[in-house]
C-alpha positions in Angstrom: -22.2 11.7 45.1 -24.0 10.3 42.2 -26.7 7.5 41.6 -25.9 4.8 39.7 -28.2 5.8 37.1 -26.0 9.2 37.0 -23.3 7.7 36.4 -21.9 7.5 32.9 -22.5 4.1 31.0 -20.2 1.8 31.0 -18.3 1.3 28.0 -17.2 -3.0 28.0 -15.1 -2.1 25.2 -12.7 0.7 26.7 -12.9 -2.1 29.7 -10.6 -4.4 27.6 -8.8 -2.0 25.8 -5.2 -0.6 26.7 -2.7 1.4 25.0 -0.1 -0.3 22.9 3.5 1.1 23.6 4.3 3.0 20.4 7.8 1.8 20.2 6.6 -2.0 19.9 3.7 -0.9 17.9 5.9 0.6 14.8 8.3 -2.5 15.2 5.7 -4.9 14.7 4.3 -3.3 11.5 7.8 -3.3 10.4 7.6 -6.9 11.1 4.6 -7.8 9.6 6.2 -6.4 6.4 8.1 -9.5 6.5 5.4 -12.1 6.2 2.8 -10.0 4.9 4.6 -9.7 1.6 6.7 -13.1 1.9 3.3 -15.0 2.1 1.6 -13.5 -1.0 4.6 -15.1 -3.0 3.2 -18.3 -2.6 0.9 -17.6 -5.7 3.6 -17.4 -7.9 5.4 -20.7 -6.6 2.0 -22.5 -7.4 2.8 -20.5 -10.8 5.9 -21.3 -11.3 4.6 -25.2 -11.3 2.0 -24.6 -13.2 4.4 -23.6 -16.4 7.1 -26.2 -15.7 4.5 -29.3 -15.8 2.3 -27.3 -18.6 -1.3 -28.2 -16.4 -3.2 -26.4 -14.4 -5.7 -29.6 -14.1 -5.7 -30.2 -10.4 -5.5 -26.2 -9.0 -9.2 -25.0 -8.3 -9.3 -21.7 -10.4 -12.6 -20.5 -8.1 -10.3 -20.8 -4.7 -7.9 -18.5 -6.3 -10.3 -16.7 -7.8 -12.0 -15.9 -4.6 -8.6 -15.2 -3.0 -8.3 -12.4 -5.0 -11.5 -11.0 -4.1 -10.6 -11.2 -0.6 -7.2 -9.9 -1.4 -8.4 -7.2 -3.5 -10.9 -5.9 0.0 -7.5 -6.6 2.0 -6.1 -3.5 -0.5 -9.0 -1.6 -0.6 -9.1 -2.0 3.8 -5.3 -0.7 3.4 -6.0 2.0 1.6 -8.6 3.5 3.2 -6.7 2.9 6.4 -3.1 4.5 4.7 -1.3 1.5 6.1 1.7 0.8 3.8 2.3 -2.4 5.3 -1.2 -3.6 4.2 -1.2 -1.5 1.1 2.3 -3.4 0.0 1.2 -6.7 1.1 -1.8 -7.1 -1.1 -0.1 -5.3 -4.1 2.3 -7.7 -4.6 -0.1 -10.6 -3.3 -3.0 -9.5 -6.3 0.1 -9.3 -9.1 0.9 -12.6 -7.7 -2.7 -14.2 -7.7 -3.6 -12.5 -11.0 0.0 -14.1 -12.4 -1.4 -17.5 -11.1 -4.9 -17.2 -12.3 -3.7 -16.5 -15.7 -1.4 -19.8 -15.8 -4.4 -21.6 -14.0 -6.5 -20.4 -17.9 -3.6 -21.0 -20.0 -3.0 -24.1 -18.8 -6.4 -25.4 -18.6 
């Protein structure tokens, strides 16, 4: 019989954890494919507006800026990580913010 001070410490995070099925686990990644990389076209629609009306005057260009920079650690997090889903997301999301960013200078 042991002591509790024998015992080993308590861990509170094992305590919460559980194993995801893997079955749901690769579905849901596939998932998130779906508005990981549909949500990062919403750069480009802002874009898109930005050329048709020929101003850029009312779109804050440090708000974007600063997206990509948290964008560009999203990547960076996905790479380091080799998770394809995250890695594809934020591609296609910098493209899309540096595309916007550039119409939000032209434009200006």
């Amino acid at each position: 019989m042991t002591s509790p001070a024998q015992a080993a410490p308590h861990d509170e995070a094992e305590a919460g954890s559980f194993e995801r099925p893997a079955l749901f686990s690769r579905w849901f990644s596939r998932f998130m494919f779906i508005p990981g990389v549909g949500g990062n076209f919403v750069p480009l629609i802002q874009a898109i507006e930005i050329a048709q009306l020929r101003s850029s005057g009312s779109v804050s260009l440090a708000g974007f800026s600063f997206a990509l920079f948290c964008i560009l650690c999203w990547l960076i997090y996905g790479v380091l990580r080799r998770d394809k889903v995250l890695i594809w997301a934020n591609v296609i999301g910098t493209v899309n913010l540096v595309i916007l960013i550039g119409c939000i200078i032209y434009y200006r």
